[in-house]
CHARMM-style PDB file with segment names, atoms N, HN, CA, C and O in Angstrom:
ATOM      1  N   UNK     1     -18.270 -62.409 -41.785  1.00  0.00      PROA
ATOM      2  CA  UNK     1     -17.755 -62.478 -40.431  1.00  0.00      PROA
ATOM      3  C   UNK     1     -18.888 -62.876 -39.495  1.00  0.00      PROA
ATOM      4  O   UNK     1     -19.988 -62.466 -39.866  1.00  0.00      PROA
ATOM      5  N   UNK     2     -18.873 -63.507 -38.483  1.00  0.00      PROA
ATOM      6  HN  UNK     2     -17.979 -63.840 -38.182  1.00  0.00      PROA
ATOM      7  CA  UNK     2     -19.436 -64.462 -37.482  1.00  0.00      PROA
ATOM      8  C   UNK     2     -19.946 -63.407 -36.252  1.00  0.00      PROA
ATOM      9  O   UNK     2     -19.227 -63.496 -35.257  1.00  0.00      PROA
ATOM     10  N   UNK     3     -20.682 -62.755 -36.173  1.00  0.00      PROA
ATOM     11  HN  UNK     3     -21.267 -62.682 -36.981  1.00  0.00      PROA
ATOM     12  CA  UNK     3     -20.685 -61.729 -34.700  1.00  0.00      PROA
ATOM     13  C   UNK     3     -20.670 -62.835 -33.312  1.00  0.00      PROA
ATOM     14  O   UNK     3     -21.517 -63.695 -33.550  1.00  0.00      PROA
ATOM     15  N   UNK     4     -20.155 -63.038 -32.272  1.00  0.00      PROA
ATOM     16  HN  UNK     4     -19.466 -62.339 -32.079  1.00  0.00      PROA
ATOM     17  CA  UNK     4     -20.316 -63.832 -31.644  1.00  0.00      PROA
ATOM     18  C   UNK     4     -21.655 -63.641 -31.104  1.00  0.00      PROA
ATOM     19  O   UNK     4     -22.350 -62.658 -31.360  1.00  0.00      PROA
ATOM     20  N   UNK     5     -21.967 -64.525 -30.415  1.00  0.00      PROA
ATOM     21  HN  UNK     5     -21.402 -65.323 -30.207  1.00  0.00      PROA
ATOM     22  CA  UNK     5     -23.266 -64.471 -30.075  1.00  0.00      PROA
ATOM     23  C   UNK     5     -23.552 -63.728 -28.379  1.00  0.00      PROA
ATOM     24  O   UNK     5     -24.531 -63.119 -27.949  1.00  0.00      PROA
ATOM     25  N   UNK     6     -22.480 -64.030 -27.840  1.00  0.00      PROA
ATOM     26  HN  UNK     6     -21.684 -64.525 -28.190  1.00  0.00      PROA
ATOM     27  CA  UNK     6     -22.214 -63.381 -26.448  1.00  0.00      PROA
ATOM     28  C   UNK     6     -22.769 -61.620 -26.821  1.00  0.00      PROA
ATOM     29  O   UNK     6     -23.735 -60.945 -26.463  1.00  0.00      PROA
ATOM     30  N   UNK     7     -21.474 -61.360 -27.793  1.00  0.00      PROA
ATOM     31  HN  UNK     7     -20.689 -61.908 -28.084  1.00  0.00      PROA
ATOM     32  CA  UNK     7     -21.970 -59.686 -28.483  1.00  0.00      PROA
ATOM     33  C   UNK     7     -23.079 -59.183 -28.469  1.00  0.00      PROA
ATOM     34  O   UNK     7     -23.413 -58.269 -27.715  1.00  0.00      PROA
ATOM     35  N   UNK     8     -24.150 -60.000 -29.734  1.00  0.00      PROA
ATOM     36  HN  UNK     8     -23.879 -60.742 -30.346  1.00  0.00      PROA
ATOM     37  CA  UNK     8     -24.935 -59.415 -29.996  1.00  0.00      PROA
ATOM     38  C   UNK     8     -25.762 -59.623 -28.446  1.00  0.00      PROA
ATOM     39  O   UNK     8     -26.661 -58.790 -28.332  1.00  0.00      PROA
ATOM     40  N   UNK     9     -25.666 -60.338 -27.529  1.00  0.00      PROA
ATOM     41  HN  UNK     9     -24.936 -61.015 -27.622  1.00  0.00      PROA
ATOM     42  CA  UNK     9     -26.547 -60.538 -26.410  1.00  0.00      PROA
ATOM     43  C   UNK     9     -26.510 -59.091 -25.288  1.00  0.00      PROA
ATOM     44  O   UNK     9     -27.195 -58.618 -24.381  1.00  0.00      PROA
ATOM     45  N   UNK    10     -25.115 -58.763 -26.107  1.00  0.00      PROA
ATOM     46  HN  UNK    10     -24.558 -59.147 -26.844  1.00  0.00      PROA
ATOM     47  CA  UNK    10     -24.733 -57.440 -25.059  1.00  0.00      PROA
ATOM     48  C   UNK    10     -25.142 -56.043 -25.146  1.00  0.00      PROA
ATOM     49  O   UNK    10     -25.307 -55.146 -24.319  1.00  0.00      PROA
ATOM     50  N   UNK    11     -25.271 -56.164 -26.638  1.00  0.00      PROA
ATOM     51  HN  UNK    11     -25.137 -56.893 -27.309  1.00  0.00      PROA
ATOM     52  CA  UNK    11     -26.194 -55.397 -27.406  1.00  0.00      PROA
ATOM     53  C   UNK    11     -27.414 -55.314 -27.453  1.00  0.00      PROA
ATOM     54  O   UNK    11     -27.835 -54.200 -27.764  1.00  0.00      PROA
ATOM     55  N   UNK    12     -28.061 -55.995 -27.280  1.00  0.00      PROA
ATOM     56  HN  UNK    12     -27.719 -56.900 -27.027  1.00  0.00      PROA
ATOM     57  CA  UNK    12     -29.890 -55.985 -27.154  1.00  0.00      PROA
ATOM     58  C   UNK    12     -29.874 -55.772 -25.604  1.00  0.00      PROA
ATOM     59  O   UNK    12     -30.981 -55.474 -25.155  1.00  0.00      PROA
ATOM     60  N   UNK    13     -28.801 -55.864 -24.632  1.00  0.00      PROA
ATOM     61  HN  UNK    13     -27.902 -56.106 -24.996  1.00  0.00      PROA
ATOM     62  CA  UNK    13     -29.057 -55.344 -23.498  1.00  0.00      PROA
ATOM     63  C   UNK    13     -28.982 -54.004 -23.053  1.00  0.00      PROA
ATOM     64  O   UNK    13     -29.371 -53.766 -21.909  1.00  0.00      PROA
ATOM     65  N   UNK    14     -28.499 -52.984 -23.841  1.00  0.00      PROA
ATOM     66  HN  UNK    14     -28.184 -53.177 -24.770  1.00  0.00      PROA
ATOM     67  CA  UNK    14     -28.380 -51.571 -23.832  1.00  0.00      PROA
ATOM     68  C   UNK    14     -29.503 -51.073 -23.819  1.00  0.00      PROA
ATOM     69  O   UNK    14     -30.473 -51.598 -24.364  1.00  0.00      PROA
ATOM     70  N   UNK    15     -29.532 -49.831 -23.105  1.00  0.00      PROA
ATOM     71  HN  UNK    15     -28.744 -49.404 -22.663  1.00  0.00      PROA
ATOM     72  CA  UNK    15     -30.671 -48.686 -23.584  1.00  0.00      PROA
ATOM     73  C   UNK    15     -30.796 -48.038 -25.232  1.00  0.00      PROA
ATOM     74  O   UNK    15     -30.166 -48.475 -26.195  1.00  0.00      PROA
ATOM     75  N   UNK    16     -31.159 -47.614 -25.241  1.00  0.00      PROA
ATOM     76  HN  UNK    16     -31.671 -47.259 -24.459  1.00  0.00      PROA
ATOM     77  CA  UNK    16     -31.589 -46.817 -26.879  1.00  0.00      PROA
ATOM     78  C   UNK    16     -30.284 -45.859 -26.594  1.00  0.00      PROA
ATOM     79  O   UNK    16     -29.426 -45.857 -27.476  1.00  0.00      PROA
ATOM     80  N   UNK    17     -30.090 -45.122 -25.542  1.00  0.00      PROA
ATOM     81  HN  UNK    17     -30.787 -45.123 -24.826  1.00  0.00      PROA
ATOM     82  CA  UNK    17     -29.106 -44.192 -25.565  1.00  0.00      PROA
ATOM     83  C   UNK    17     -27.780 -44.563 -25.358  1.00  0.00      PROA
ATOM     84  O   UNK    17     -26.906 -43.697 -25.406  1.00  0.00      PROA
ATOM     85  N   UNK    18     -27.503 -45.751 -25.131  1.00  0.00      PROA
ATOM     86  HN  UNK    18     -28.213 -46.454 -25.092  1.00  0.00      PROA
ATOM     87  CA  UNK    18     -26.160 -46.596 -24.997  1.00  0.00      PROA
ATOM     88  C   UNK    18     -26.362 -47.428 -26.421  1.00  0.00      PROA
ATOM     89  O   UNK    18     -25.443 -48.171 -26.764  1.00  0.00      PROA
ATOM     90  N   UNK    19     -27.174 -47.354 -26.997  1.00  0.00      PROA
ATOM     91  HN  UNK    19     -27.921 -46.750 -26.718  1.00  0.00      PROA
ATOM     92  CA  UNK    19     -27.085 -48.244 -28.216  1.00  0.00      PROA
ATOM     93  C   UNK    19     -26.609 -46.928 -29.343  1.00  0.00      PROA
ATOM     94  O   UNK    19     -26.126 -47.511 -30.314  1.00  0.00      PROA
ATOM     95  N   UNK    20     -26.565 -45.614 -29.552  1.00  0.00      PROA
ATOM     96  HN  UNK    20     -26.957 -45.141 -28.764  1.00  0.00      PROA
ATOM     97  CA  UNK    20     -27.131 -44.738 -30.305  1.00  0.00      PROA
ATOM     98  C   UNK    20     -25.353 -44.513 -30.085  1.00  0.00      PROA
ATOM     99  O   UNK    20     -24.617 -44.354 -31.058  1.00  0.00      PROA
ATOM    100  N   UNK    21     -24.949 -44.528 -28.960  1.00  0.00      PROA
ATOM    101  HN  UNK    21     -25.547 -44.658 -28.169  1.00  0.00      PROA
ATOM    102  CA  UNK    21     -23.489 -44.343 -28.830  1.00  0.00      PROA
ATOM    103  C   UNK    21     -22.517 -45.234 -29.118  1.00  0.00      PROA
ATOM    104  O   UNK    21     -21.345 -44.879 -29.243  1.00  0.00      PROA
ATOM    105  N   UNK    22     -22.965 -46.644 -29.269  1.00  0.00      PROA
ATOM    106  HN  UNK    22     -23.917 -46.933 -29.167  1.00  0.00      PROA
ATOM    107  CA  UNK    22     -22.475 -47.741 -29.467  1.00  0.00      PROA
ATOM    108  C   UNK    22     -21.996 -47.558 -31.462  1.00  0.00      PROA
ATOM    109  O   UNK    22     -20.838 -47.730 -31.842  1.00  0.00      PROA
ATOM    110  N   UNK    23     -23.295 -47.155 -32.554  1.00  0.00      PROA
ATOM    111  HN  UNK    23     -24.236 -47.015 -32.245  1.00  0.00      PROA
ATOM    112  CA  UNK    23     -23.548 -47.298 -33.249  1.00  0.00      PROA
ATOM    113  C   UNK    23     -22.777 -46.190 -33.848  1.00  0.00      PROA
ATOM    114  O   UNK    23     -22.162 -46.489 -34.872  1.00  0.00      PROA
ATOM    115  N   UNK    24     -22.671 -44.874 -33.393  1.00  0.00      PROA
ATOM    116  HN  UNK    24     -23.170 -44.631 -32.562  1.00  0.00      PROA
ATOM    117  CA  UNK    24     -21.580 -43.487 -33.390  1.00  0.00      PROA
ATOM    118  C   UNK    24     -20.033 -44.163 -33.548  1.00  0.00      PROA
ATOM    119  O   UNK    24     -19.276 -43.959 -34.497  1.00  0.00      PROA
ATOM    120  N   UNK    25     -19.767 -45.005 -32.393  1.00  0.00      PROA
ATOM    121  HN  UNK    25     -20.382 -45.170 -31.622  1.00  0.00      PROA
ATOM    122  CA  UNK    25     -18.527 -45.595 -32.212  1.00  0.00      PROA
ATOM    123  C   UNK    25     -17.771 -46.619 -33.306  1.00  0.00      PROA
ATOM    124  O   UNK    25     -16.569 -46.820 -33.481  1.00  0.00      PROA
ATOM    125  N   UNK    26     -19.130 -47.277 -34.075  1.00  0.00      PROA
ATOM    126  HN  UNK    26     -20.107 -47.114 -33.933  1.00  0.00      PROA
ATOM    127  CA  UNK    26     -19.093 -48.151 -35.037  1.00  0.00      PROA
ATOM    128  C   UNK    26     -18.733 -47.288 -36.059  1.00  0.00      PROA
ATOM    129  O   UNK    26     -17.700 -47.463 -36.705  1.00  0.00      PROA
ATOM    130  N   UNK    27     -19.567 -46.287 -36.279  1.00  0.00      PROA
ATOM    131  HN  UNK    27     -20.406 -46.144 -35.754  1.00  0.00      PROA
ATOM    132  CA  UNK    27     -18.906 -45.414 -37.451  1.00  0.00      PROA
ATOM    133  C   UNK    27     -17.839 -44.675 -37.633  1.00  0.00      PROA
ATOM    134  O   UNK    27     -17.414 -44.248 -38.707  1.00  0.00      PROA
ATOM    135  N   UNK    28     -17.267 -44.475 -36.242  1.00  0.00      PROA
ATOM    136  HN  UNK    28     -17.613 -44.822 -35.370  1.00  0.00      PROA
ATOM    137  CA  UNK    28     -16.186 -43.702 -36.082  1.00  0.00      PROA
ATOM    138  C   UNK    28     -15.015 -44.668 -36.699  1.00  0.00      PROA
ATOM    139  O   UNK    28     -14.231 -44.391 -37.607  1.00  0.00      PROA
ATOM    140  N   UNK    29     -15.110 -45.770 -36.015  1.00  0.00      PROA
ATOM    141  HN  UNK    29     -15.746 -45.995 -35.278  1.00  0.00      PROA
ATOM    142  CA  UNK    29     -14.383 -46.857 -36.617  1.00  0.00      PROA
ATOM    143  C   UNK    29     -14.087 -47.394 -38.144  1.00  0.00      PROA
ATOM    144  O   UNK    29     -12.956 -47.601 -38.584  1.00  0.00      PROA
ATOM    145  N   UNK    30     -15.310 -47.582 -38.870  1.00  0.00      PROA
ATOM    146  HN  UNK    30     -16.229 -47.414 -38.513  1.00  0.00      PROA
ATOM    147  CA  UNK    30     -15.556 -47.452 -40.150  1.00  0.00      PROA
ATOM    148  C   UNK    30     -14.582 -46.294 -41.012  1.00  0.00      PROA
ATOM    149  O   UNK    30     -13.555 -46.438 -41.676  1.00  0.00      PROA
ATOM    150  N   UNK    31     -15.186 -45.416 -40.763  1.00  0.00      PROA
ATOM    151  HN  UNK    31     -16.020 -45.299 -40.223  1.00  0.00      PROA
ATOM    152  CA  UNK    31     -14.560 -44.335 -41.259  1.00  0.00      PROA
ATOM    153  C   UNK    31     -13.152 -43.780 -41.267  1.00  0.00      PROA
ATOM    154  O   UNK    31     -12.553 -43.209 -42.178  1.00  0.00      PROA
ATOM    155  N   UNK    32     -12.585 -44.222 -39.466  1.00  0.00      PROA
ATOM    156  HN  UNK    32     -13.072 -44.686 -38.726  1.00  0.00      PROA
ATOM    157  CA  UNK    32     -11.411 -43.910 -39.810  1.00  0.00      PROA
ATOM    158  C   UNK    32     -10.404 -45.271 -40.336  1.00  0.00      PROA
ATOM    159  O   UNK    32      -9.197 -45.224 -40.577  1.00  0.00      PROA
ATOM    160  N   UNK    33     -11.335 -46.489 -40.426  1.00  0.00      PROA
ATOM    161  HN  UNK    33     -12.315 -46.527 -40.230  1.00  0.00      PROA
ATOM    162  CA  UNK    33     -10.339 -47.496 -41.579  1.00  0.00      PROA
ATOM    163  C   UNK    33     -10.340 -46.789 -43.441  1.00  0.00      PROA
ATOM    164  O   UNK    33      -9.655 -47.117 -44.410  1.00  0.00      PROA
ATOM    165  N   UNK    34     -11.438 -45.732 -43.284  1.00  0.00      PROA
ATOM    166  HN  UNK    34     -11.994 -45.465 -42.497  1.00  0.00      PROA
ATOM    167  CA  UNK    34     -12.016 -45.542 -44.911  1.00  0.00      PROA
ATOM    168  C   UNK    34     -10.789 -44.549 -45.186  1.00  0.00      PROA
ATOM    169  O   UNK    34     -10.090 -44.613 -46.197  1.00  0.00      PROA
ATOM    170  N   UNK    35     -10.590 -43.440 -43.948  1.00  0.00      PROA
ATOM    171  HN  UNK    35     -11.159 -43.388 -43.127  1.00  0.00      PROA
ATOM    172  CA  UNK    35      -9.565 -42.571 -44.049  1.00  0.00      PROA
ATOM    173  C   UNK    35      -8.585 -43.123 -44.477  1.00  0.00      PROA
ATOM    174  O   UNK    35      -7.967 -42.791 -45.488  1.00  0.00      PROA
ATOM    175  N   UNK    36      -8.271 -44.279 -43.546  1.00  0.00      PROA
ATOM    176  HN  UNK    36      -8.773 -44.548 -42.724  1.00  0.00      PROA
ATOM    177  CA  UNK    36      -6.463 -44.744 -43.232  1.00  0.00      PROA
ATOM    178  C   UNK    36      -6.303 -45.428 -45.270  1.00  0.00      PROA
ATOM    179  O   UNK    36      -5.421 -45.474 -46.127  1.00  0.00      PROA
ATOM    180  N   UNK    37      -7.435 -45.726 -45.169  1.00  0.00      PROA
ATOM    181  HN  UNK    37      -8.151 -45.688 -44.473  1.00  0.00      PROA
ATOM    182  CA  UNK    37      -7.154 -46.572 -47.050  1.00  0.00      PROA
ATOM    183  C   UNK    37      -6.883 -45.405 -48.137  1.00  0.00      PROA
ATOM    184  O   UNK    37      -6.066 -45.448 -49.057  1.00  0.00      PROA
ATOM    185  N   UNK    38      -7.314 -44.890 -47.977  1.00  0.00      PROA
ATOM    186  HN  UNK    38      -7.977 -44.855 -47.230  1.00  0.00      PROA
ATOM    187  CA  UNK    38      -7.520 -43.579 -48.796  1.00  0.00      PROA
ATOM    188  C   UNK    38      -6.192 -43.026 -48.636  1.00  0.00      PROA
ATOM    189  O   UNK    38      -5.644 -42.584 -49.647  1.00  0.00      PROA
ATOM    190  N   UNK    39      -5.537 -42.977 -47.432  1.00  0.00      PROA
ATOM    191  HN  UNK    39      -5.981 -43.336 -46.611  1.00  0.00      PROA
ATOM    192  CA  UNK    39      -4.137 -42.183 -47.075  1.00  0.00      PROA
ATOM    193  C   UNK    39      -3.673 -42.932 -47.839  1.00  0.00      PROA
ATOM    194  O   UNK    39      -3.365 -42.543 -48.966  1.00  0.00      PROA
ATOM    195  N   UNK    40      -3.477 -44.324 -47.413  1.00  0.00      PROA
ATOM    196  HN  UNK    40      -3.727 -44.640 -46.497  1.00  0.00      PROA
ATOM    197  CA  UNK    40      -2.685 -45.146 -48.306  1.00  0.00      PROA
ATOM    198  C   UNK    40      -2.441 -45.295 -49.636  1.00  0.00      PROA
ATOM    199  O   UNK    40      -1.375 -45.462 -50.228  1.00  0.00      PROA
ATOM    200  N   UNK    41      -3.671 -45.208 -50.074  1.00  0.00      PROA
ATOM    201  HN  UNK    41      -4.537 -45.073 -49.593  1.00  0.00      PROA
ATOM    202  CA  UNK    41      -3.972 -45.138 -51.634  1.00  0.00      PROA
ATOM    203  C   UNK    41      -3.254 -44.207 -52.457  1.00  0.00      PROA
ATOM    204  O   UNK    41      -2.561 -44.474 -53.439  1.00  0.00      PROA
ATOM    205  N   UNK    42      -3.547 -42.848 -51.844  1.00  0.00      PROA
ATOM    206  HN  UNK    42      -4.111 -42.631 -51.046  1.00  0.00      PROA
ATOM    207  CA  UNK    42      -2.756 -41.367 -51.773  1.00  0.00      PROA
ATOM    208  C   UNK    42      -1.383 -41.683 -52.587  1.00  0.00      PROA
ATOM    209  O   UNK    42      -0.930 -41.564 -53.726  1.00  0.00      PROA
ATOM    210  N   UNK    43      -0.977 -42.187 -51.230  1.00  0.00      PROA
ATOM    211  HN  UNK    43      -1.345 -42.284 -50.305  1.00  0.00      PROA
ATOM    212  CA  UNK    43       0.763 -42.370 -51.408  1.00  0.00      PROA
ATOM    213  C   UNK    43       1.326 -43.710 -52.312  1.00  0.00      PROA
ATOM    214  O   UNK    43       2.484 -43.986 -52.625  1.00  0.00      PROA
ATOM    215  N   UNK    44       0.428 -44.219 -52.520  1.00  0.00      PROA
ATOM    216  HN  UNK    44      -0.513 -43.995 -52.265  1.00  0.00      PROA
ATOM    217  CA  UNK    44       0.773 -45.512 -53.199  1.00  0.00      PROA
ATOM    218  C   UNK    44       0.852 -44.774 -54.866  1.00  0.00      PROA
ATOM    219  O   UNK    44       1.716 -45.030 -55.704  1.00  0.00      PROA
ATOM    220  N   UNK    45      -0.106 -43.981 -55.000  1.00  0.00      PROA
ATOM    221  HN  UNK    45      -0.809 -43.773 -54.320  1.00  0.00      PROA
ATOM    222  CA  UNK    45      -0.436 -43.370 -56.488  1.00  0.00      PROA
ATOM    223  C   UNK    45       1.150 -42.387 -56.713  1.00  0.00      PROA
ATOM    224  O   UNK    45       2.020 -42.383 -57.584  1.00  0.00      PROA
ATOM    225  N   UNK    46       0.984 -41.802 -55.731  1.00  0.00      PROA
ATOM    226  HN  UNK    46       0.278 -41.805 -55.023  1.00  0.00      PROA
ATOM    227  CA  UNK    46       1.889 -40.203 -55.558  1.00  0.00      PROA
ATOM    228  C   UNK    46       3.654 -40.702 -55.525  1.00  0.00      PROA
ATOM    229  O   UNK    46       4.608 -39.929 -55.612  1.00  0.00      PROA
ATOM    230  N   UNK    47       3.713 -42.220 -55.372  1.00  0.00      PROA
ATOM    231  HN  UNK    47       2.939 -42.848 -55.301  1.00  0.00      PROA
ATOM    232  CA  UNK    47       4.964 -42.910 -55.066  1.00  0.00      PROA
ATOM    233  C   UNK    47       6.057 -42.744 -56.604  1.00  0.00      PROA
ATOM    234  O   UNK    47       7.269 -42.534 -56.657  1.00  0.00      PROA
ATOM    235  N   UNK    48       5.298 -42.890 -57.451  1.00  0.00      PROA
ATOM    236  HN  UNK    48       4.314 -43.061 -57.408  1.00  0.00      PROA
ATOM    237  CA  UNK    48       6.378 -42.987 -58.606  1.00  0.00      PROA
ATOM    238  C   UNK    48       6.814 -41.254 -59.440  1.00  0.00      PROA
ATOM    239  O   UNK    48       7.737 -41.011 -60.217  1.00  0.00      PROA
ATOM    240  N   UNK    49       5.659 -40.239 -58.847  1.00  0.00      PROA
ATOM    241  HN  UNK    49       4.909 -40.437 -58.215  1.00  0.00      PROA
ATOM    242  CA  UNK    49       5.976 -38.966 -59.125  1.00  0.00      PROA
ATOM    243  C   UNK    49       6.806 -38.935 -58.380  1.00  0.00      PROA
ATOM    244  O   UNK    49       7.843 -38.889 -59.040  1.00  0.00      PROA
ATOM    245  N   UNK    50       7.067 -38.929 -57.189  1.00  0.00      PROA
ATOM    246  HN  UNK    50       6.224 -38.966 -56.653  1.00  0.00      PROA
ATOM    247  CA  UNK    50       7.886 -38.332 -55.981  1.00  0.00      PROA
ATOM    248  C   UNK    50       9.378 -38.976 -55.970  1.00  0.00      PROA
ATOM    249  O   UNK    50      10.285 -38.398 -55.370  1.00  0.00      PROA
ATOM    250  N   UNK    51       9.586 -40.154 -56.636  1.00  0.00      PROA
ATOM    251  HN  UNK    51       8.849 -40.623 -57.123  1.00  0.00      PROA
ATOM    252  CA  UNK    51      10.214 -40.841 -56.829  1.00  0.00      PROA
ATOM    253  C   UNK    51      11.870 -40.476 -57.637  1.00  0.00      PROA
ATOM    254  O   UNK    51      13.007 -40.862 -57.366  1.00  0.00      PROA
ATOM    255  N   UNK    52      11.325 -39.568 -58.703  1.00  0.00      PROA
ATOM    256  HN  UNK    52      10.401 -39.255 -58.922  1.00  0.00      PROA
ATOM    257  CA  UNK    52      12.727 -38.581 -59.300  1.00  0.00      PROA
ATOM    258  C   UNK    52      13.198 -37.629 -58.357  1.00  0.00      PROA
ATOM    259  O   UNK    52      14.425 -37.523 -58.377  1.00  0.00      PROA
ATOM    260  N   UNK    53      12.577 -36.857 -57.484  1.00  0.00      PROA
ATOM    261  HN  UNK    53      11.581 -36.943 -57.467  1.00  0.00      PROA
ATOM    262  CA  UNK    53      12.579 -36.359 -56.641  1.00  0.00      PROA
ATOM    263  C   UNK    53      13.304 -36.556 -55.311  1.00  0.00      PROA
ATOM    264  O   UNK    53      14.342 -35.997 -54.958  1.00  0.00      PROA
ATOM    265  N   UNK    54      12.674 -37.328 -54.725  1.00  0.00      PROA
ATOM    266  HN  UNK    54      11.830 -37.783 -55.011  1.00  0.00      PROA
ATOM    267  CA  UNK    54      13.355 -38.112 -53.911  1.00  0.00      PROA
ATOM    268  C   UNK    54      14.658 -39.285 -53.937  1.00  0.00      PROA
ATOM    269  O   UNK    54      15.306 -39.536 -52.921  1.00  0.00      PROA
ATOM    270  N   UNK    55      14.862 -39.808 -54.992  1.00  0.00      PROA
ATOM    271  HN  UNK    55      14.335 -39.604 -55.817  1.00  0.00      PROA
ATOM    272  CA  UNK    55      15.864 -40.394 -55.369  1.00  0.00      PROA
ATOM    273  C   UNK    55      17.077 -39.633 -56.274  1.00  0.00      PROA
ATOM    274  O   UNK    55      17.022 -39.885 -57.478  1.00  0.00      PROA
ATOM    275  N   UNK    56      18.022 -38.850 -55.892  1.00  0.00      PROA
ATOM    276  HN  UNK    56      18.067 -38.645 -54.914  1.00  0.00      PROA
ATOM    277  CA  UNK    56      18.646 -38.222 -56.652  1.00  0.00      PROA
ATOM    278  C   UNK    56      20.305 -38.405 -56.384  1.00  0.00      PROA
ATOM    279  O   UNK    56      20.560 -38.906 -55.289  1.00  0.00      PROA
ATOM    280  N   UNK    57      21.286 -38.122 -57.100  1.00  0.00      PROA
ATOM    281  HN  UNK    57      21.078 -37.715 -57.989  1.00  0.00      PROA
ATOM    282  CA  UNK    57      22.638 -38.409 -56.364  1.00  0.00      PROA
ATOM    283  C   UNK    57      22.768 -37.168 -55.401  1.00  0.00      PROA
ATOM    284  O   UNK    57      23.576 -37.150 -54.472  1.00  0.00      PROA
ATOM    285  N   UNK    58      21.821 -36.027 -55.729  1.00  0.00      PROA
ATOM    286  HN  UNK    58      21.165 -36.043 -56.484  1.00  0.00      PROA
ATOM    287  CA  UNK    58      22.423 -34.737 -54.752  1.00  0.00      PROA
ATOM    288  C   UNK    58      22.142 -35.320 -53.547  1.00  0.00      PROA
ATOM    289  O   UNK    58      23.000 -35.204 -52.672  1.00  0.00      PROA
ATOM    290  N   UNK    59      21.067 -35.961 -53.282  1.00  0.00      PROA
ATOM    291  HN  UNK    59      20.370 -36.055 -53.992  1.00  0.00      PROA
ATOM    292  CA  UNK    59      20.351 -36.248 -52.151  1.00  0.00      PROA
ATOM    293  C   UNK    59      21.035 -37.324 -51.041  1.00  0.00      PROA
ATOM    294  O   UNK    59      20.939 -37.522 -49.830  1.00  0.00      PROA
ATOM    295  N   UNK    60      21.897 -37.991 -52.353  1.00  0.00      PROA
ATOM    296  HN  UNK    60      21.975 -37.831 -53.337  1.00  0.00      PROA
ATOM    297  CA  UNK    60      22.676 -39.488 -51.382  1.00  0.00      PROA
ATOM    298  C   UNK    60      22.628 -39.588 -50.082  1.00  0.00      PROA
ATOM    299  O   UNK    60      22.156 -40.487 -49.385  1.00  0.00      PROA
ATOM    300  N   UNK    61      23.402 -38.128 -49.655  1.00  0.00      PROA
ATOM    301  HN  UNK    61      23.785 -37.398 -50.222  1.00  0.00      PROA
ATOM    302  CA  UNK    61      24.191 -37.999 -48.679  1.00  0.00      PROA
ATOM    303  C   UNK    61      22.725 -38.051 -47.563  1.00  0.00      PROA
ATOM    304  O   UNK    61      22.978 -38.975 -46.790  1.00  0.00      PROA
ATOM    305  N   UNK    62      21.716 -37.611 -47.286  1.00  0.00      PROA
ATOM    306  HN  UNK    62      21.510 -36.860 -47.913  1.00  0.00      PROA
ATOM    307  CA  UNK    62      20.790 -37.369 -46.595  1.00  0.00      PROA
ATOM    308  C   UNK    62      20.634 -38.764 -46.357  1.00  0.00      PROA
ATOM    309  O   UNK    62      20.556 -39.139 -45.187  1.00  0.00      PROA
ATOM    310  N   UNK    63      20.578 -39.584 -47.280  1.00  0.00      PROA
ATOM    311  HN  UNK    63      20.641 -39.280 -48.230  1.00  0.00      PROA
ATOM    312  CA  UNK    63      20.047 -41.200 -46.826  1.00  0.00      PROA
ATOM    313  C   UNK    63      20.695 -41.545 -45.579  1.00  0.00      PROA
ATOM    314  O   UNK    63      20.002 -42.090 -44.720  1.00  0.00      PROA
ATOM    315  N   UNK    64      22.127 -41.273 -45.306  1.00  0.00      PROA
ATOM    316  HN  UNK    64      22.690 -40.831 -46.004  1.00  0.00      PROA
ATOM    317  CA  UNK    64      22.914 -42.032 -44.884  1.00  0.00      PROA
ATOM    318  C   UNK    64      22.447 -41.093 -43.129  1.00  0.00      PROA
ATOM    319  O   UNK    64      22.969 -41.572 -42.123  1.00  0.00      PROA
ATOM    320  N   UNK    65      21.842 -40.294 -43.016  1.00  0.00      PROA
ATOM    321  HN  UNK    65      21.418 -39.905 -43.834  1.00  0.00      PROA
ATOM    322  CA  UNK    65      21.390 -39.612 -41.705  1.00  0.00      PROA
ATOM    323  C   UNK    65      20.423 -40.666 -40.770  1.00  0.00      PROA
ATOM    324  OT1 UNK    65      19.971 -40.293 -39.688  1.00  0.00      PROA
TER     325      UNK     65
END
């Protein structure tokens, strides 16, 4: 990926203490894409157990709610 160049110009213009928060924010970000994959992953695995379960004729009737 390409950082624009405007960016990084905006970035070397910060203080150390606006950069330190900048870099917090980056990770916050990171991490909660690492979470959101992981959720996903979760349920992608957990999909074919849950699956007898959730698919049943007792249950029909609930679909239709």
């Amino acid at each position: 990926m390409n950082v624009p160049v405007s960016l990084i110009e905006k970035i070397k213009a910060l203080s150390a203490e606006r950069l330190a928060e900048v870099e917090d924010f980056i990770d916050f970000i990171v991490s909660r894409d690492k979470e959101g994959a992981l959720v996903r992953a979760a349920g992608q695995a957990s999909a074919d157990s849950f699956a007898a379960v959730w698919s049943n004729p007792e249950d029909d009737v609930y679909d239709a709610l």
